[in-house]
N, C-alpha and C positions, 0 to 999 in steps of 0.2 A: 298866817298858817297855823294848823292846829291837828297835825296828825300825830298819832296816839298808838305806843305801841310794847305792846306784851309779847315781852323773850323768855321764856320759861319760866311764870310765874307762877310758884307753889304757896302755899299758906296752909300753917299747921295750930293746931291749938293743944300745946303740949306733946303726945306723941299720934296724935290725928291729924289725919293732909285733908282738908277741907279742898283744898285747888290745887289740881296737879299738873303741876307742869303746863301751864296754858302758853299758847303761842297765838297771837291776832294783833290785824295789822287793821288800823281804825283808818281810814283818812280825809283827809281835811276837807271841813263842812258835810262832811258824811252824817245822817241818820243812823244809827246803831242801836238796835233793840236789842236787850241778856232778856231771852227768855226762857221759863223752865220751871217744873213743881216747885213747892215751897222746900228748902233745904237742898238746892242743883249747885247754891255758889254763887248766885248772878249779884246779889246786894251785898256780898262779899267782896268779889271783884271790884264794882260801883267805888264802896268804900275806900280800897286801897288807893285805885285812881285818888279820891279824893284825900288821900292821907288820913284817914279816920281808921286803917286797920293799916299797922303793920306786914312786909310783906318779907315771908320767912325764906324767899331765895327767887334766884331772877331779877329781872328787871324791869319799871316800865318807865318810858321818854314819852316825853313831848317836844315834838320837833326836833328832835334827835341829842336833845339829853334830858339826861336820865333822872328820875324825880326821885328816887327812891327816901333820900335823905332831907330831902326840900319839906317845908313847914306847910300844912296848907294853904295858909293863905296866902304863898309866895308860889302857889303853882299856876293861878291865873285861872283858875276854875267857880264856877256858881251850880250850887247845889240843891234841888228841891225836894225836898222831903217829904213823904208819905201824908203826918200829920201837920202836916204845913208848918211849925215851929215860928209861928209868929207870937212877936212880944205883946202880952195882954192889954198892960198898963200902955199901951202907944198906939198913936192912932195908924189908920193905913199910910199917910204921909212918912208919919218917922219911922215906922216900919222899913219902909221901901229905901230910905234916905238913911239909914246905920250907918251901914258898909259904909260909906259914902263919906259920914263926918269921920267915920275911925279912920280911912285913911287917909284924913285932913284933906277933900277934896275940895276945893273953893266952892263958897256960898250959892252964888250964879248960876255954878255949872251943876251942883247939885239940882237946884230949882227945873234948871232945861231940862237935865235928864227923867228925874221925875214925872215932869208934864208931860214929856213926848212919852215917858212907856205909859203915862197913865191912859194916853188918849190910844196909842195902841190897844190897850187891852180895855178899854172900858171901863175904869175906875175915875175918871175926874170928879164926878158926883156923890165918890165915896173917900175920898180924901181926907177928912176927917172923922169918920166911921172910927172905933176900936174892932180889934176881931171878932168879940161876941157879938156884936150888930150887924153882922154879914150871914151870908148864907154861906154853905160848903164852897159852892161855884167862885163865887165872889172868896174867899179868903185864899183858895189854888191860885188863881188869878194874882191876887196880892203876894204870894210866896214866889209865884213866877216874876212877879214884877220887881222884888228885891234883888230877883237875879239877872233882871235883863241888865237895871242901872249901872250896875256894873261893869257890862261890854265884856264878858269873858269869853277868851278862847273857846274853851269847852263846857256847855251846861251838862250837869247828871241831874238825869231824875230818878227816883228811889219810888216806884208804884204809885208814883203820883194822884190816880185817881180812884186807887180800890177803897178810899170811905165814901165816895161818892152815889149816889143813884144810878138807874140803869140810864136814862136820858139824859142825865147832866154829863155820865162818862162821857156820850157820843158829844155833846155839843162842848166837851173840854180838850177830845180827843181833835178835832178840827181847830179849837183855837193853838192848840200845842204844832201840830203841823202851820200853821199861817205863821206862827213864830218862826218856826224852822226857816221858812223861805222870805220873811222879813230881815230877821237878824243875819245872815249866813255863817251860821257857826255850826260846830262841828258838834253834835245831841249825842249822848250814851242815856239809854234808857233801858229800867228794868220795870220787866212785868212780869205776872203769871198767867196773864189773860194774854190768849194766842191771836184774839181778835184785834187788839191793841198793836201787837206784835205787826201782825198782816197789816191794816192798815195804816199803820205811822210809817212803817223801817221801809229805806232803801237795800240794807241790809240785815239778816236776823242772824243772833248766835243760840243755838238751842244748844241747852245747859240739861246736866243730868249727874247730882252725883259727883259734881268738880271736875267734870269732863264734858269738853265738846262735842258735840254730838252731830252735828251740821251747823255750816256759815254756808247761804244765798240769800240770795233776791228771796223776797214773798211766796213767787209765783214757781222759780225752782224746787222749794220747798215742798211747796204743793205739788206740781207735777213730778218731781225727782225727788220722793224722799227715801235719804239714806238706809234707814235701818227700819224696823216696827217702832221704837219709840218716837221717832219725828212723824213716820206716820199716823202713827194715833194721836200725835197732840195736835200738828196744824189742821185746820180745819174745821168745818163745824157744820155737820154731826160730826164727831170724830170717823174716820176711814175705819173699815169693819176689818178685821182684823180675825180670821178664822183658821184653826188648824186643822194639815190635810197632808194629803201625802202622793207625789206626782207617779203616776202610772202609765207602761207606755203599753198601746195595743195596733201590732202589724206597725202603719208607720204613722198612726196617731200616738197625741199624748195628752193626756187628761190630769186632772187633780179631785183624786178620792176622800172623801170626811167617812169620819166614823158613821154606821149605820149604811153606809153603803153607797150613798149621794152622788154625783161625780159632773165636772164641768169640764167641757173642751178647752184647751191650752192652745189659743191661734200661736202659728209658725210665726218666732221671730228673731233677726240676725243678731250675733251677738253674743245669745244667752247660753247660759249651759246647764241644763237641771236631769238629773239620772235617773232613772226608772227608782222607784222605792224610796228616795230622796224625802225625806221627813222636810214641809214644809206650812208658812202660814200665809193664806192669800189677803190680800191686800185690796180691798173695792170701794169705793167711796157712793156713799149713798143716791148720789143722783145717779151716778151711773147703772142704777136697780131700778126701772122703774114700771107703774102698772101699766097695760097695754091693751087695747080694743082690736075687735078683727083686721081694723084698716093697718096695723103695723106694719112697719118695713126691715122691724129685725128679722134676722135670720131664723128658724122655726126652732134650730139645734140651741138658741141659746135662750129660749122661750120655756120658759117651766113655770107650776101650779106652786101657788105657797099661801096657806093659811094666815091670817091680820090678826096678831097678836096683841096688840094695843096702838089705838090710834092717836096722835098728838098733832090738835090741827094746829095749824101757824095763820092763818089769813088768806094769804098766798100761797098757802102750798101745805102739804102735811109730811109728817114724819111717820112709818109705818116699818113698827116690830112686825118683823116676818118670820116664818117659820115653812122651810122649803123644803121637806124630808129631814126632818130633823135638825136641819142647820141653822140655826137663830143669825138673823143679817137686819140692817135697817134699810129701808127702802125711803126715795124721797121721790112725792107727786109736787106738779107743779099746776095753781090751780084750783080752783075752789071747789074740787069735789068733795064727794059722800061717803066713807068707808065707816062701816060696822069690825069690833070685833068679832072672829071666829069666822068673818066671811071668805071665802077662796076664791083668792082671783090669779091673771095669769101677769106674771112679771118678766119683762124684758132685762136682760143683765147682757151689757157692752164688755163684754170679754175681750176688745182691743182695749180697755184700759185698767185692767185686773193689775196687780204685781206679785209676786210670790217672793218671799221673804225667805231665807236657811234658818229652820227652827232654832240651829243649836247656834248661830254667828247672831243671827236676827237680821244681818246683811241682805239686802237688797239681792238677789239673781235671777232677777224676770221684770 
C-alpha cells in the first residue's frame, strides 16, 4: 500500500505562502501528474513529499502516518530528478547499485536487482558505460533505474524529461508509463508540458499560484474544465478563449464581441447566464472548422472569416482566423491548401462552445 495524503498543506518562505492550504488524496498505485506554469508550486509539493523542503503547517501520511518529521530516506520513497544527478566518476552498474550498498543490502541481491531493472529498461549493454558516454535517453533511463532497485512505495519525478528532445520525450514518455504498469507503485509526477500531463496521469492536479485549480481524469479536464485557466492550459492548440457579453433577443440568446460580432447560444438545462452578463467564450479549435457547400452544419452557425496566418502540421493545419473582427484558431483535418488573406466559410459547433463569468472566470455554460 502506498496512499499519499495532503491535509492542509502550506509552505512559506519567510513571510510568503508558496502553498496554501493544499488538501489531496493520492492513492495507491495511482498515476498522479502536478501540473502547471513555471512557479504554481508543483516541485515544491514533489519536494516536501520527499523531505527535501520543509513543510510550514499541515500534514502529509503515507498510509496513514504522518511523514512530517521522518528523514528521507526513512520514508520509502525514490526520486528522479530533472538533471538526472548521476555520479560522474561511477559507472552505470554503481550508479544504480549506491542505494543498495548504503543500506548494506546483501551482495546477490544487489546483483539480481540490478540485472532485472537493467533488462527492464535496456541498459545491460551499458553497464559499465560512465554518464558521459551515454546519451540523454540512456542516462533518464539509468536515473530511473537507480530508482526502481530500490522497490519504493512511491517514485517522484521532478520534469524528468524537459532536457530531452522532442522525440526522445515521446519514446521516454511511453517507457515511464510501461514502468508504471510493471512495477505497480504509486507515481507523483511533475511537469509543465500539458501533453506529458494528458498522456501519462490517470489523474491530473492543475496547479496555479499554490492553488488548485482542478483534480480529474485527462479527458474531464478536457471536456469539463473548471475555470478559463484549465481551459487554456489543457489541450493543444490551447481552447480560444474570447471576451463577449451574453444578450437576450425575444426568447433567443446570443453572445455579443466588441465591433458588433454575435454567435447563437443553443438552449441548455442547467445553466444560468443573464442578459448583459460580461462573459468569455470558450471553443476549442477543432470544433471551428472550414466547410464546402456539401456541409451538414446548420447555416446560423456558418460564417465568413478571413486566414490570418497558416501553420500546416501534415495532417492537418492550424488556421489564425479573423471572423469580423474576432481573432479565433481554427483546425482543418487533412492535407489541404490555405493561403493567407484568403476568405473562406467556417463551421463553429456551438453544441460545444463554454462560456466562462468574466469576473469569477468560473465555468457557467
Amino acid at each position: 500500500m502506498a496512499e499519499l495524503i495532503f491535509k492542509d498543506v502550506v509552505k512559506k518562505y519567510g513571510k510568503t505562502e508558496a502553498i496554501h492550504g493544499v488538501n489531496l488524496d493520492i492513492k495507491d498505485k495511482e498515476f498522479l501528474v502536478l501540473v502547471g506554469p513555471s512557479g504554481c508550486g508543483k516541485s515544491t509539493l514533489l519536494r516536501m513529499v520527499a523531505g527535501l523542503e520543509k513543510i510550514s503547517d499541515g500534514t502529509i501520511s503515507i498510509d496513514g502516518k504522518i511523514v512530517n518529521d521522518i528523514a528521507p530516506k526513512d520514508r520509502g520513497l525514490a526520486m528522479v530528478f530533472q538533471n538526472y544527478a548521476l555520479y560522474p566518476h561511477m559507472n552505470v552498474l554503481e550508479n544504480m547499485s549506491f542505494g543498495l550498498k548504503l543500506s548494506k543490502t546483501p551482495k546477490p541481491e544487489i546483483k539480481q536487482r540490478v540485472e532485472e531493472v537493467a533488462n527492464i529498461l535496456g541498459l545491460e549493454d551499458l553497464l559499465q558505460r560512465r554518464p558521459h558516454e551515454l546519451s540523454g535517453g540512456q542516462r533518464q533511463r539509468v536515473a530511473m533505474g537507480r530508482a526502481m532497485v530500490r522497490k519504493p512505495s512511491i517514485f517522484l519525478f521532478d520534469e524528468p524529461l524537459s532536457n530531452l528532445d522532442a522525440k526522445l520525450r515521446i519514446q521516454m514518455r511511453a517507457e515511464i508509463k510501461m514502468l508504471h504498469q510493471r512495477v505497480d507503485s504509486t507515481i507523483i509526477y511533475v511537469t509543465h508540458d500539458q501533453i506529458e500531463a494528458m498522456t501519462l496521469a490517470d489523474r491530473i492536479v492543475v496547479l496555479k499560484d499554490g492553488y488548485i485549480e482542478q483534480i480529474g481524469t485527462p479527458l474531464e479536464l478536457f471536456n469539463k474544465p473548471a475555470n478559463t485557466f484549465v481551459a487554456g492550459f489543457i489541450g493543444t492548440p490551447p481552447m480560444n478563449l474570447v471576451e463577449c457579453q451574453v444578450t437576450k433577443q425575444n426568447n433567443d440568446t446570443f453572445i455579443q464581441f466588441e465591433g458588433g460580432f454575435k454567435l447563437p447560444v443553443p438552449d441548455k438545462e442547467g445553466t444560468e447566464i443573464t442578459d448583459g452578463q460580461k462573459v468569455v467564450l470558450g471553443i476549442r479549435a477543432e470544433e471551428i472548422i472550414p466547410i464546402d457547400e456539401n456541409s451538414s452544419i446548420p447555416d446560423k452557425w456558418v460564417f465568413q472569416g478571413k486566414i490570418m496566418v497558416v501553420e500546416p502540421l501534415g495532417n492537418g493545419t492550424h488556421l489564425h482566423m479573423n471572423i469580423e473582427g474576432v481573432k479565433i484558431m481554427s483546425k482543418s483535418e487533412g492535407r489541404h491548401i490555405f493561403k493567407p488573406n484568403e476568405m473562406i466559410k467556417l463551421g463553429i459547433n456551438l453544441n460545444e462552445m463554454y462560456l466562462f463569468d468574466a469576473e469569477t472566470t468560473n465555468v457557467v455554460y
